[in-house]
C-alpha positions as CSV (number, residue, x, y, z in Angstrom):
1,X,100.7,136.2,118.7
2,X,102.7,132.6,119.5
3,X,100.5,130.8,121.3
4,X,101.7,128.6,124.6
5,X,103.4,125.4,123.4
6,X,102.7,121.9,125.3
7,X,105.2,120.1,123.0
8,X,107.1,118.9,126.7
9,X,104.1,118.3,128.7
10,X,104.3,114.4,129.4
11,X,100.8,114.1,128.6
12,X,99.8,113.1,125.1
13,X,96.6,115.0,124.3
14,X,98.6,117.7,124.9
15,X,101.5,117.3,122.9
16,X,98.8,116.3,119.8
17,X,97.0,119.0,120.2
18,X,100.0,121.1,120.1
19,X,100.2,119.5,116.1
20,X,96.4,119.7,115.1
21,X,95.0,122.2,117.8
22,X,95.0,124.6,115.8
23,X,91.5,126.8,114.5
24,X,92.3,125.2,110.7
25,X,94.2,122.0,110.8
26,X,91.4,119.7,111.8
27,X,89.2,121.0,108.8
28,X,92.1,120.5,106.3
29,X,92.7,117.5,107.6
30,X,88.7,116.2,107.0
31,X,89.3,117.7,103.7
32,X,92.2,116.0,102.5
33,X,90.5,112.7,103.7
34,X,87.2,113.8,101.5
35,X,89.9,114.3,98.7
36,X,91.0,117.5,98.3
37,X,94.2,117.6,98.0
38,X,95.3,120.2,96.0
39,X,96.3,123.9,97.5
40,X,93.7,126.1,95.1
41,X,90.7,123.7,96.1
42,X,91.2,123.9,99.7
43,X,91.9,127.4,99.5
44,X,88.3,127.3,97.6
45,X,86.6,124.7,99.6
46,X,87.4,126.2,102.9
47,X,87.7,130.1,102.5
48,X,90.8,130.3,104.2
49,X,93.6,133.1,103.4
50,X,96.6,131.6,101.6
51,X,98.9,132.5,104.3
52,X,97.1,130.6,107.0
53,X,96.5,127.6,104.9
54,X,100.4,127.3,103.4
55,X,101.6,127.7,107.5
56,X,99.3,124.9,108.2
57,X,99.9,122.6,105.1
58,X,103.9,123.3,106.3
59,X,103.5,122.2,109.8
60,X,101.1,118.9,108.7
61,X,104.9,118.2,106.1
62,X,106.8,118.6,108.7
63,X,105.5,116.8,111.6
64,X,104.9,114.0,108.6
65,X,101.0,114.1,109.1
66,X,100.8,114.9,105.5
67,X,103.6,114.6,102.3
68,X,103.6,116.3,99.5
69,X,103.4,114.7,96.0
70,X,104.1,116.6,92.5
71,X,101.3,116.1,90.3
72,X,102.8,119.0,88.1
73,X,106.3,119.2,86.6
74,X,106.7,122.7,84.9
75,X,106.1,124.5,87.3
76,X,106.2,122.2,90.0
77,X,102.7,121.9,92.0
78,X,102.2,119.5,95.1
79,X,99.2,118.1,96.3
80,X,99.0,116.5,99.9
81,X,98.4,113.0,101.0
82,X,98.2,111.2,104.1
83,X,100.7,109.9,105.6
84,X,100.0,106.7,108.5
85,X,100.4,108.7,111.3
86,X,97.6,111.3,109.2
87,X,95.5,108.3,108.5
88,X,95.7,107.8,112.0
89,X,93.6,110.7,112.9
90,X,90.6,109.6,110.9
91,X,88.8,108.3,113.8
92,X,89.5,111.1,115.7
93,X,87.8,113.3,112.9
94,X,84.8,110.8,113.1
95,X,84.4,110.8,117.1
96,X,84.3,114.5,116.7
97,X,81.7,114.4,113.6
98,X,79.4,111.8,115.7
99,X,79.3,114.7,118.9
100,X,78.4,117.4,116.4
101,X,75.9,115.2,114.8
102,X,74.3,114.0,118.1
103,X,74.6,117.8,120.4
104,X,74.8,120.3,117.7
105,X,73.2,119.7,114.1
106,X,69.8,120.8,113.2
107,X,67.0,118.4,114.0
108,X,69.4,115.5,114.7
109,X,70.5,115.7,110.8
110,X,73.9,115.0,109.8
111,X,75.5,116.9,106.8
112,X,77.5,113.8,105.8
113,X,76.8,110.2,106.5
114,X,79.4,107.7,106.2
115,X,78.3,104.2,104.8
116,X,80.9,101.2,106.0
117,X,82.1,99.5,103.0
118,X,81.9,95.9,104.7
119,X,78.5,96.1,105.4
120,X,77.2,99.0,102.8
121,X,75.0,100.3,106.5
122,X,75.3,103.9,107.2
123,X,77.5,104.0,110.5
124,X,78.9,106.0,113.1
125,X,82.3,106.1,115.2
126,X,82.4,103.9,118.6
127,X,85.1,104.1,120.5
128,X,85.9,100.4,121.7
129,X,88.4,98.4,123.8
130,X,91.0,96.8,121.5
131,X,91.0,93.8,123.4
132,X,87.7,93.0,124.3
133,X,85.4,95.0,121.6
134,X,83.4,96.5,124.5
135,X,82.7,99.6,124.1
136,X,85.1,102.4,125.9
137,X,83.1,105.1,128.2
138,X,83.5,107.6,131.3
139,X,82.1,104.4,133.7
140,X,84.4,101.9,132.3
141,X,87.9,103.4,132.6
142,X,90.3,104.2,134.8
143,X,93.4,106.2,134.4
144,X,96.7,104.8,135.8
145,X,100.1,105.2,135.1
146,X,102.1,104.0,131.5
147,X,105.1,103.4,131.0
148,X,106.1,107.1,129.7
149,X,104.6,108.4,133.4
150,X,106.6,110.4,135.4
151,X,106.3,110.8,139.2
152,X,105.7,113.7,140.1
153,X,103.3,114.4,137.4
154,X,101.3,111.9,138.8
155,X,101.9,113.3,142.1
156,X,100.9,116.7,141.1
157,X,97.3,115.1,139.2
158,X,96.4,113.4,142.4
159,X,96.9,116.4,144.7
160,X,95.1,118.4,142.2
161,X,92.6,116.1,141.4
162,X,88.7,117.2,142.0
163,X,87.8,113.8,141.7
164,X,90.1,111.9,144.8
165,X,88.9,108.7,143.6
166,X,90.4,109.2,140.2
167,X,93.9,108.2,140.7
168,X,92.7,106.0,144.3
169,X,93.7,102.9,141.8
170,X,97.4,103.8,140.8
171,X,99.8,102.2,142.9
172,X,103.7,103.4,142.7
């Protein structure tokens, strides 16, 4: 069954999560940054059918998430790296580790720990203001419009806003 597409929604969650929204991609994609890279191993490390795995591995290529480099000549066999844009999403995969460590894990233990390099401390993802350092949550932001908006999206969130104060700030 094709699923609904948001590729032309002006929204950007959507039109990511129309690339990596799908059941496997985010689980290849914590693979490949663990370093497995090759088909057979993720096929292995994951338990996922061949067919899913070379549609997903396809659509990473082509929206240039991941790129495929022959480590094999005769016959040819590809592994998949990273691209920037793929490297990208690393803290996206750590945000989402963090909320399953903290709501969902047994006993408030995490399967894997990540130890910062810089500092050798075991740490955790915090999502913080580029500008500032502070740290980003639901009481400190405000929505408003970018320079991608179009009107009458916005006109359409604020009419069907629960929240009226949400948008209260954005001035046309």
């Amino acid at each position: 069954m094709q699923r609904t597409t948001f590729s032309a929604q002006h929204c950007s969650v959507a039109r990511t999560l129309d690339i990596i929204g799908e059941w496997w991609t985010l689980l290849i994609l914590r693979d490949i940054f663990y370093g497995v890279r090759r088909f057979e191993p993720l096929v292995e490390q994951l338990g996922i059918s061949r067919k899913v795995l070379t549609h997903r591995l396809k659509r990473l290529t082509e929206e240039n998430i991941l790129r495929k480099v022959p480590y094999q000549h005769n016959p040819c066999r590809y592994e998949y790296r990273l691209t920037a844009s793929g490297l990208d999403l690393l803290p996206v995969l750590l945000v989402l580790m963090r909320w399953g460590d903290r709501w969902l894990s047994e006993d408030g233990q995490a399967p894997v720990e990540f130890v910062h390099a810089d500092c050798g401390q075991v740490s955790t993802a915090k999502v913080v203001c580029a500008h500032c350092g502070g740290e980003l949550t639901v009481r400190n932001l405000r929505p408003q419009p970018g320079p991608g908006a179009v009107l009458e999206e916005i006109e359409s969130m604020r009419s069907a806003s629960v929240n009226p104060d949400l948008f209260k700030k954005i001035r046309l």
